[in-house]
SENU-959417 format. One record per atom (N, C-alpha, C): residue number from 1; residue in one letter; atom name; x, y, z. Coordinates in steps of 0.2 Angstrom, whole numbers, plus 5000, padded with zeros to 4 digits. Example, Ala and Ser with C-alpha at 12.3 -4.5 7.8 and 13.67 -1.06 7.14 Angstrom:
BEGIN
  mifi  torvex  pator     X     Y     Z
     1       A      N  5066  4972  5039
     1       A     CA  5062  4978  5039
     1       A      C  5066  4984  5039
     2       S      N  5064  4989  5035
     2       S     CA  5068  4995  5036
     2       S      C  5064  5000  5039
This chain:
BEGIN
  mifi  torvex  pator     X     Y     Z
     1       X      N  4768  5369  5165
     1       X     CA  4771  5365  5170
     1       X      C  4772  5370  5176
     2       X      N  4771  5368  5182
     2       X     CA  4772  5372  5187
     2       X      C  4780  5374  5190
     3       X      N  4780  5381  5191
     3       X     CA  4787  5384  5195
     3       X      C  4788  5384  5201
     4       X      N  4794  5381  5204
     4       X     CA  4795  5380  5211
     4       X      C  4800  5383  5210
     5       X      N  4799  5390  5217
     5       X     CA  4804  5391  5219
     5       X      C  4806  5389  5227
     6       X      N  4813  5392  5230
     6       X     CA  4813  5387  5238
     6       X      C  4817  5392  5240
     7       X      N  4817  5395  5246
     7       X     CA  4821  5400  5248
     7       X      C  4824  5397  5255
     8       X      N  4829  5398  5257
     8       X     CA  4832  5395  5261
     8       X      C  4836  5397  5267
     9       X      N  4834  5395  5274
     9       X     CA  4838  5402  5279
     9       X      C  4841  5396  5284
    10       X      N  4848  5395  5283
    10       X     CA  4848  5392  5287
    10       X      C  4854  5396  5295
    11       X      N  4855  5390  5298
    11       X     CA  4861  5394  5302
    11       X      C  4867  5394  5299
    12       X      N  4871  5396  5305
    12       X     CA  4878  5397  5303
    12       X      C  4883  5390  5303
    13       X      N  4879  5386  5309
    13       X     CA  4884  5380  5312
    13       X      C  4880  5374  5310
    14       X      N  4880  5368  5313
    14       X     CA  4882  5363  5311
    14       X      C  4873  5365  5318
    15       X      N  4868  5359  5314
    15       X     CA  4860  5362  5316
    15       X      C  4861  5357  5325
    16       X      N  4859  5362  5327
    16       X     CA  4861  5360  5336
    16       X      C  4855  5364  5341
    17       X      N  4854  5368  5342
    17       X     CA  4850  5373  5345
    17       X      C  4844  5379  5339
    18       X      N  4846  5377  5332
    18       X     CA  4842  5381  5328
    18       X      C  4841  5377  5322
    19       X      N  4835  5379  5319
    19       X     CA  4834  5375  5314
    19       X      C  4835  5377  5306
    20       X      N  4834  5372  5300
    20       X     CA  4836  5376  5295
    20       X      C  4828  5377  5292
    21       X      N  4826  5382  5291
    21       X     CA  4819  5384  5286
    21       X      C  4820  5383  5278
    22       X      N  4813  5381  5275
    22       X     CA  4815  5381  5267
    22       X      C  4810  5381  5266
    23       X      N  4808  5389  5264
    23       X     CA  4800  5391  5260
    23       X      C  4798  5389  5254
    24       X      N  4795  5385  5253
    24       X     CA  4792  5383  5247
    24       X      C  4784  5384  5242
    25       X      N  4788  5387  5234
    25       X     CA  4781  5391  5232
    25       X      C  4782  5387  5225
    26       X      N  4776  5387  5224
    26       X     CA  4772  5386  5217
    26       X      C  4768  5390  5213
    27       X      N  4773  5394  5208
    27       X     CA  4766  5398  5204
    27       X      C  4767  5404  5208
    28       X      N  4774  5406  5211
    28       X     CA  4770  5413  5217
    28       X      C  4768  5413  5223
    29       X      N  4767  5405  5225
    29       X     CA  4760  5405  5230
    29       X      C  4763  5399  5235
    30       X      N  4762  5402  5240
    30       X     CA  4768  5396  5246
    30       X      C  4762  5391  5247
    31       X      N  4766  5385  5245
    31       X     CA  4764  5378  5248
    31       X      C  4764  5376  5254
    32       X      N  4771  5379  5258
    32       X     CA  4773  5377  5263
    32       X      C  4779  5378  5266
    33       X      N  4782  5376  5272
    33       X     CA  4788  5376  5274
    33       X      C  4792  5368  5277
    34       X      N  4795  5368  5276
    34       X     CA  4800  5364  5278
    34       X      C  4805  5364  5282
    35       X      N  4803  5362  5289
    35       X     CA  4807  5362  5295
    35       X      C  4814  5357  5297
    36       X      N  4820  5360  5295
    36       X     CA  4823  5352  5296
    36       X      C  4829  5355  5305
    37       X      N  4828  5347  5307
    37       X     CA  4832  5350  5312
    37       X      C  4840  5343  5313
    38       X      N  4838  5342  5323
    38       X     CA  4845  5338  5323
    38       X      C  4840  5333  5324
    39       X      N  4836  5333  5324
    39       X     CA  4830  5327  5328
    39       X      C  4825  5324  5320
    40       X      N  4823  5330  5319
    40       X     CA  4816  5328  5314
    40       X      C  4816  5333  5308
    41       X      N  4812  5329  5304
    41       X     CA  4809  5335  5298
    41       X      C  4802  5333  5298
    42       X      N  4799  5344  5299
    42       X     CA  4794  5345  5299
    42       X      C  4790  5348  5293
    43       X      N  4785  5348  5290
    43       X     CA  4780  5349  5285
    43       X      C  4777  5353  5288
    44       X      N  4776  5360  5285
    44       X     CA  4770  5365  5288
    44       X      C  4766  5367  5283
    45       X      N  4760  5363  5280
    45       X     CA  4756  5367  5274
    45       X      C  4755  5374  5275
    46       X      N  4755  5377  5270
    46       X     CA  4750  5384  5269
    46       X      C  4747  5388  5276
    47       X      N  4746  5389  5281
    47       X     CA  4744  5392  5285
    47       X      C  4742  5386  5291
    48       X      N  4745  5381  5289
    48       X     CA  4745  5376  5296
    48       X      C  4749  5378  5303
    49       X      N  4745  5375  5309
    49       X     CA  4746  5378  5315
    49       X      C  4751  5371  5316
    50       X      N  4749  5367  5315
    50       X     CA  4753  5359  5316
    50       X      C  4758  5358  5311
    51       X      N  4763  5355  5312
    51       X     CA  4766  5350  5306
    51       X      C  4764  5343  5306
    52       X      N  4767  5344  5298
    52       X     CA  4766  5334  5301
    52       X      C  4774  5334  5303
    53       X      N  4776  5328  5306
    53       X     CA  4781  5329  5309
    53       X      C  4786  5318  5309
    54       X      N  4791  5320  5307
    54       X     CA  4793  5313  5306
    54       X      C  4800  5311  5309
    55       X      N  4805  5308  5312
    55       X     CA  4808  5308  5314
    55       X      C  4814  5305  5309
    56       X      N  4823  5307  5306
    56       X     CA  4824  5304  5301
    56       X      C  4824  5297  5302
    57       X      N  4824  5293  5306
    57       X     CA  4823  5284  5305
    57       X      C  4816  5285  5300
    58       X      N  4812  5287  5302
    58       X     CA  4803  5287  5300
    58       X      C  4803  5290  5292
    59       X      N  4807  5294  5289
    59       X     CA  4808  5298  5285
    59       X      C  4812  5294  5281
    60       X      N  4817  5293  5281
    60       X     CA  4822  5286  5280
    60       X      C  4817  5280  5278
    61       X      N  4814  5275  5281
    61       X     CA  4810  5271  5280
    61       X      C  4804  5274  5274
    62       X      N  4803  5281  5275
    62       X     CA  4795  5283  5269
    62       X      C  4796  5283  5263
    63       X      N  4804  5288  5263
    63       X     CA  4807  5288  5257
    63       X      C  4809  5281  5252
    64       X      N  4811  5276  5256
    64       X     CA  4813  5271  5253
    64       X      C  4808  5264  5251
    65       X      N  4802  5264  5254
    65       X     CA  4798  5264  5253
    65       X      C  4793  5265  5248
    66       X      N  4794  5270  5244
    66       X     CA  4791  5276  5240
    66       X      C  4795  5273  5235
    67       X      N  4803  5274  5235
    67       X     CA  4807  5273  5230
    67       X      C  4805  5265  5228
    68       X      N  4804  5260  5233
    68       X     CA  4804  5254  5231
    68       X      C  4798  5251  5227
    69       X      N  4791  5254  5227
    69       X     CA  4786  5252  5224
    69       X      C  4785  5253  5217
């Protein structure tokens, strides 16, 4: 079974002008990062220049969706 671990930097205040990061590794070896802000949560694979990028209504809607099938 694979080990996850998630390291996590956020601010100090209530997320407004900074964003909260959450590094995510598998096995030792980063899958990715996790961008959350006041607006959106981002997805940055492995060495990605782009995230995929979702808005919480859009995020909100994937999730439950996902949960419902």
């Amino acid at each position: 079974m694979a080990k996850h671990n998630v390291y996590v930097n956020l601010p100090d205040a209530e997320l407004r002008n900074s964003d909260a990061y959450f590094s995510i590794y598998q096995n030792g070896k980063k899958l990715g990062t996790i961008t959350i802000s006041k607006g959106s949560i981002e997805w940055y694979p492995k060495s990605a220049k782009q995230p995929y990028n979702m808005s919480w209504t859009q995020f909100d809607k994937m999730i439950k969706e996902w949960y419902d099938k």
